[in-house]
C-alpha positions as CSV (number, residue, x, y, z in Angstrom):
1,X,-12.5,-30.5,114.8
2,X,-14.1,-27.7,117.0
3,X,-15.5,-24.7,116.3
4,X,-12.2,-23.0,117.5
5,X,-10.0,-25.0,115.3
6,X,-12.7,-24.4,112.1
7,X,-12.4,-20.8,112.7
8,X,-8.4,-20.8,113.1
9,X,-8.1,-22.9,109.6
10,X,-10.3,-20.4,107.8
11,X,-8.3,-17.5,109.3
12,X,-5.2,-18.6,108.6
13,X,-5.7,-20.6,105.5
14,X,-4.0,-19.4,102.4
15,X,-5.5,-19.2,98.9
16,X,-4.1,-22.5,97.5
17,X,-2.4,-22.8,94.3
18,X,-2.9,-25.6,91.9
19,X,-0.5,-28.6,92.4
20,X,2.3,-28.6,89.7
21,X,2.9,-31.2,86.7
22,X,5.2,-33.4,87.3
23,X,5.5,-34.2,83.6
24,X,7.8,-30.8,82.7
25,X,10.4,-32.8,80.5
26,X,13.2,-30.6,82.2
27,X,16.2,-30.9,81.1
28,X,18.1,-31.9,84.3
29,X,21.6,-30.7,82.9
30,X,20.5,-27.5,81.6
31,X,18.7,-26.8,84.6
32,X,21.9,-27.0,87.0
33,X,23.8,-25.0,84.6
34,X,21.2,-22.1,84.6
35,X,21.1,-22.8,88.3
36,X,24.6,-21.6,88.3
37,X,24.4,-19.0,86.7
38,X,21.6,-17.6,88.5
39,X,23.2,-18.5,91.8
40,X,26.1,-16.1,90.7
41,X,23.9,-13.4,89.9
42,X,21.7,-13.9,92.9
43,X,25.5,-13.2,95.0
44,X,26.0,-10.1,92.8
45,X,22.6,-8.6,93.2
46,X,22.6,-9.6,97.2
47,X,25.6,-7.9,97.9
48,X,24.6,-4.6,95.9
49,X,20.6,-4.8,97.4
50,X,22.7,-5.6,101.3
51,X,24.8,-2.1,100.6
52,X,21.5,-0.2,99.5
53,X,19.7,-1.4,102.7
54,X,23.2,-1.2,104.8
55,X,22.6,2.5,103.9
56,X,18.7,3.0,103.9
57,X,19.6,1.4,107.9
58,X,21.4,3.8,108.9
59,X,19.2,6.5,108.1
60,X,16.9,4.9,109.9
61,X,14.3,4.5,107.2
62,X,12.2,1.4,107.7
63,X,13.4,-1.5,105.4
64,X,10.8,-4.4,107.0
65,X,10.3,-7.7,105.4
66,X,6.6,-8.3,105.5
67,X,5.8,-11.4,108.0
68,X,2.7,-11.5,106.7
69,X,3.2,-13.5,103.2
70,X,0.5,-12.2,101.7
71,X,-1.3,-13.6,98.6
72,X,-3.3,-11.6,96.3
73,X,-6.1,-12.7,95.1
74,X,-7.1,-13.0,91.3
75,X,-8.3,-9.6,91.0
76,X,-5.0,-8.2,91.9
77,X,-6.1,-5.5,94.5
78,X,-3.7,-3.1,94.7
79,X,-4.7,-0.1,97.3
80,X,-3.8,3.6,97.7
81,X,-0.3,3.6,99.7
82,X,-1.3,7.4,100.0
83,X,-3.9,6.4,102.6
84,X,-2.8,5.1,106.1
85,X,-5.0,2.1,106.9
86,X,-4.9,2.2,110.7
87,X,-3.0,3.8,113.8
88,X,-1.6,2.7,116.7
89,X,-1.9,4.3,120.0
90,X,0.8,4.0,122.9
91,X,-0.2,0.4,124.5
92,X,2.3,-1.9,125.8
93,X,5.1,0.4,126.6
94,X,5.4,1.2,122.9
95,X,5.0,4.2,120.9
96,X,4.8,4.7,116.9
97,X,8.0,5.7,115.7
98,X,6.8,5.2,112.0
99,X,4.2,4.1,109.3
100,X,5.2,2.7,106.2
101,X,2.6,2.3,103.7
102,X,2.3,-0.7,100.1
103,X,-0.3,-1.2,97.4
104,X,-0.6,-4.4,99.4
105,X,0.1,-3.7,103.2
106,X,1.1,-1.4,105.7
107,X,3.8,-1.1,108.4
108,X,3.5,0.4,112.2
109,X,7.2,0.1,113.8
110,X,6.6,1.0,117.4
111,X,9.8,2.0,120.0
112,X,10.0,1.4,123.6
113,X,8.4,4.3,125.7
114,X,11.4,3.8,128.2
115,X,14.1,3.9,125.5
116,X,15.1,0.4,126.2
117,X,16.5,-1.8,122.7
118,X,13.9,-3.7,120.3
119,X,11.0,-2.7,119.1
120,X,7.4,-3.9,118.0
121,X,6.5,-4.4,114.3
122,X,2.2,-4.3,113.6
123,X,1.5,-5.5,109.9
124,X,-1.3,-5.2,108.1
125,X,-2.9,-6.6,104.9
126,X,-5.5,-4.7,102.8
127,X,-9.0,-5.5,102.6
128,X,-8.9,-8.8,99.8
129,X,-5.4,-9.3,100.6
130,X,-5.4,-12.7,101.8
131,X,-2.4,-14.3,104.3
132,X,-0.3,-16.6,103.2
133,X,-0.1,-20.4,105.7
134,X,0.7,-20.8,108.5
135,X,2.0,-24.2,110.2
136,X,2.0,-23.3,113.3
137,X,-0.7,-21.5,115.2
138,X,-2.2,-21.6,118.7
139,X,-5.7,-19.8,120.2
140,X,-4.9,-16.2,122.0
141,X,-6.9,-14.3,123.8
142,X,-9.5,-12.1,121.0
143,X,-8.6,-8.6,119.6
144,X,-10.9,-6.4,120.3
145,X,-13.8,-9.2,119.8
146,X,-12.3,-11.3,117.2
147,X,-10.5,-14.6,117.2
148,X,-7.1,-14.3,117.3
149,X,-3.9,-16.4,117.2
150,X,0.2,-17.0,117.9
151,X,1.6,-18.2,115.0
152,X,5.5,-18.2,113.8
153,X,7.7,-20.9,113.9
154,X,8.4,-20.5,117.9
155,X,4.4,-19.0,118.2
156,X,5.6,-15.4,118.8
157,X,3.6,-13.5,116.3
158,X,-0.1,-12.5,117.2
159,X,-2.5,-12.5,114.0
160,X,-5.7,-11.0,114.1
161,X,-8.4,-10.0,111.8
162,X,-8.7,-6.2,112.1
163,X,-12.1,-4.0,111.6
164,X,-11.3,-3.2,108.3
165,X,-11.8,-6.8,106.8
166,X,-8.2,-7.5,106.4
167,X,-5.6,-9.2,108.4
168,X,-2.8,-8.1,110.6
169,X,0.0,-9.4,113.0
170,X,2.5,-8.0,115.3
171,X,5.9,-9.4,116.7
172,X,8.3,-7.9,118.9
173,X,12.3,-8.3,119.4
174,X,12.2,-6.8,122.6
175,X,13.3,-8.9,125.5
176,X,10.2,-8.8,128.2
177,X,9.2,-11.3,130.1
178,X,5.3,-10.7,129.8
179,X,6.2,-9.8,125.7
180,X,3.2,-11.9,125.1
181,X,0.8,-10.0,127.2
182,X,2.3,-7.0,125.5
183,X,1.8,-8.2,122.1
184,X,-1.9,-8.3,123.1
185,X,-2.2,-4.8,124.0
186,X,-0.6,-3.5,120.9
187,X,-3.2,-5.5,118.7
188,X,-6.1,-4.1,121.2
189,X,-4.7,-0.4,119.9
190,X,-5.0,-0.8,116.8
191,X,-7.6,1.3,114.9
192,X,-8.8,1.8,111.5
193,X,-7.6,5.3,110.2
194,X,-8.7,7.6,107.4
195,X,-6.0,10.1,107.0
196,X,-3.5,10.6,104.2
197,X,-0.1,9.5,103.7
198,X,3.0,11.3,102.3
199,X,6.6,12.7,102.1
200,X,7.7,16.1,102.5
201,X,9.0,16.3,98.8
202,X,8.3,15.1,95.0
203,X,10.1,14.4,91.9
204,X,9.0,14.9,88.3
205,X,7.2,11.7,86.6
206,X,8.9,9.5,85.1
207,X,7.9,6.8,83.5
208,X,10.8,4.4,84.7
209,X,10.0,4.7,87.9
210,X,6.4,3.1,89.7
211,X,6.5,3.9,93.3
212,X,7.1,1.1,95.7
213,X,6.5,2.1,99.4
214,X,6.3,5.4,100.8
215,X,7.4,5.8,104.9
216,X,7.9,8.8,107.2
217,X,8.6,9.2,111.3
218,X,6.4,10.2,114.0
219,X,7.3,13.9,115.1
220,X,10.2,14.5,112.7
221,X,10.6,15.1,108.9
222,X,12.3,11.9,108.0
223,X,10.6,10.0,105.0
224,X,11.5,8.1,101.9
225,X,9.9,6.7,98.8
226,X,11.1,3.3,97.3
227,X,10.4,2.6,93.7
228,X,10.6,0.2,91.0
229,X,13.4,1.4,88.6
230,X,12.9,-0.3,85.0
231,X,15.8,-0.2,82.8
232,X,17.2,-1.8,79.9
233,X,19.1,-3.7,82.5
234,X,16.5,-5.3,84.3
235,X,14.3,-3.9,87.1
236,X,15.7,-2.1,90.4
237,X,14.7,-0.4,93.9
238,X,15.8,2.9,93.7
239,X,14.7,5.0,97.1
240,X,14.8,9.2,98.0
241,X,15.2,9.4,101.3
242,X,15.0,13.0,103.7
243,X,17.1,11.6,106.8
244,X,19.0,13.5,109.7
245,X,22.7,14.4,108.2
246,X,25.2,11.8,109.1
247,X,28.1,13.1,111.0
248,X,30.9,13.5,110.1
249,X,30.5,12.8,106.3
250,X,32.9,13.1,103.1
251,X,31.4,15.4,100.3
252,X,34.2,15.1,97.6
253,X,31.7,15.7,95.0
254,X,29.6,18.4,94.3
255,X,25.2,17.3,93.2
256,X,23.4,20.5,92.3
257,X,25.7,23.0,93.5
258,X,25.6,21.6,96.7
259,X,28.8,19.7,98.3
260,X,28.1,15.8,98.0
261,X,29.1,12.1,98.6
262,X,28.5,10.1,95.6
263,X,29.1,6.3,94.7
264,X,27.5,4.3,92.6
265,X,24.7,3.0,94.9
266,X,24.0,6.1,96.8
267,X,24.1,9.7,96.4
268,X,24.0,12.2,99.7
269,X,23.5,15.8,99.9
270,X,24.2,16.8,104.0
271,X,21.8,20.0,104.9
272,X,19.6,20.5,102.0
273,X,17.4,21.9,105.4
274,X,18.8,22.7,108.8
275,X,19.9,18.9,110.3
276,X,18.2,16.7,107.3
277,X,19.9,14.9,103.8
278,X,19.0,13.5,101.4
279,X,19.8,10.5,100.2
280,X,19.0,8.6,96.8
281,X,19.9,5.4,96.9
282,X,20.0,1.8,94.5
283,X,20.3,-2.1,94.6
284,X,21.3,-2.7,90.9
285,X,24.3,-4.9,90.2
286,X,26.7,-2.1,88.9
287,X,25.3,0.9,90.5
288,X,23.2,4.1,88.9
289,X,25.7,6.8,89.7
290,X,24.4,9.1,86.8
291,X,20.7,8.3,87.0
292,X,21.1,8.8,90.8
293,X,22.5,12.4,90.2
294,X,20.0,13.2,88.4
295,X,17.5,12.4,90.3
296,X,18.8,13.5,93.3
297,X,19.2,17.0,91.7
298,X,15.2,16.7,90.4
299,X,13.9,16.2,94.2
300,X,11.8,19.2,95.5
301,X,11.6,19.7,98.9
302,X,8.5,21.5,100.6
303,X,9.2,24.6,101.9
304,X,8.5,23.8,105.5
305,X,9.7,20.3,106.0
306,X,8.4,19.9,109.7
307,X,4.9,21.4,108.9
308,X,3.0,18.1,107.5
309,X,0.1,20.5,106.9
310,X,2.9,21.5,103.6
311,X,3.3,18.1,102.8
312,X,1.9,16.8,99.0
313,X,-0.8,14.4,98.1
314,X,1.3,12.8,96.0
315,X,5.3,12.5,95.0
316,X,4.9,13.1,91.5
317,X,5.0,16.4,90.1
């Protein structure tokens, strides 16, 4: 093994977990049978959890499934998803279009400068966050001064280790010829950034609720915050999204005072500002429909939506 491959194993190697005992004693019959069972409610939930992000789409609120399967280690680091880790500048023929920020990692989704389809996706872990295997991988050129490499199961994501001690990738869908060249000046942009991060509204604490993921656009008000719902029912993602009004769109119900369109997954009030809704959305099984309502009629918006200078710390109130 060279130097080079040494490296590439200790970047890429996951923290490994302890083999499983074989000697269970499972019950082979009443495993298939919970199987079942869970297999039916696993089609239930994914259908409801497909309509909540069907709708958190097309507002164009970043729903990205991390690439980076990270693994955190024993002390459980969980960071401030107030603070943005890094930024991206406008390399490649890309340009931010919007951060999305975890306890665990962060998400850059860059658009094409030229207004061409696909877009570029930078992920990165926290500090202590470590990245899960990878089976695949092959030496690129460094990032910034640091080994770097093109993993994915067809070698088209670029992992590097950025500045800050953690680990990060990008990956594009965009159809370029030179995408891998590309790729590679993305990951050179990259930067470690101090600044905070937040939403243009809040909603009272509740103790039900532990926030997810917070996200918001480059140059417009468009934001959302996802959170963990707990309920007597099991656990949910409930997210508040501000979004540009959907034309046209049925309000047969009325949220607030305010004409509305309300279903049991998502609740939308068009124009609570000049162009922007909001949205409050769910994945449970059978719906919210109340809870939503309520919470939707509980979200404060900032007075100034497109001054970020207005924006709060924090969403809870």
């Amino acid at each position: 093994m060279n130097h080079d491959e040494d490296e590439g194993r200790q970047l890429l190697a996951p923290l490994r977990a302890v083999e499983p005992d074989i000697r269970t004693g499972v019950d082979i019959a009443k495993a298939k049978q919970a199987g079942r069972r869970t297999g039916r409610r696993r089609v239930i939930a994914g259908v409801a959890a497909a309509a909540s992000l069907a709708v958190l789409a097309a507002l164009g609120v970043p729903t990205v499934v991390s690439n980076l399967s990270e693994q955190v280690s024993p002390a459980n680091i969980k960071g401030d998803l107030f603070k943005q880790l890094v930024e991206v500048g406008t390399p490649g023929g890309f340009t931010p279009q919007s951060y999305m920020s975890t306890p665990t990692y962060q998400v850059v989704v860059l658009r094409r400068t030229d207004g061409g389809e696909g877009t570029a996706v930078v992920e990165v872990l926290r500090p202590g966050v470590a990245p899960g295997d990878a089976e695949k991988r092959q030496a690129a050129p460094d990032v910034n001064g640091g080994k770097a490499y093109w993993t994915g199961y067809d070698l088209g994501i670029l992992m590097w280790k950025w500045p800050g001690e953690g680990y990060a990738t990008v990956h594009s869908d965009a159809l370029f010829p030179d995408i891998k060249d590309r790729l590679h000046h993305i990951a050179q942009a990259v930067r470690p950034a101090a600044k905070p991060m937040s939403v243009p509204f809040t909603v009272p604490r509740d103790d039900s609720l532990t926030v997810r993921s917070i996200s918001a656009h480059v140059g417009q008000a468009t934001a959302s915050a996802s959170f963990t719902h707990l309920t007597q029912a099991g656990p949910s993602s409930v997210s508040v999204v501000l979004a540009p009004t959907e034309k046209p769109i049925q309000t047969p119900s009325t949220v607030g005072g305010r004409p509305a369109w309300v279903e049991p997954n998502a609740v939308k009030i068009p124009d609570v500002v000049p162009g922007y809704m909001l949205a409050v959305t769910t994945d449970a099984m059978q719906g919210e429909g109340e809870y939503l309502v309520r919470l939707a009629e509980s979200v404060r918006l900032v007075d100034d939506v497109n001054d970020r200078g207005t924006w709060p710390s924090g969403v809870w109130r």
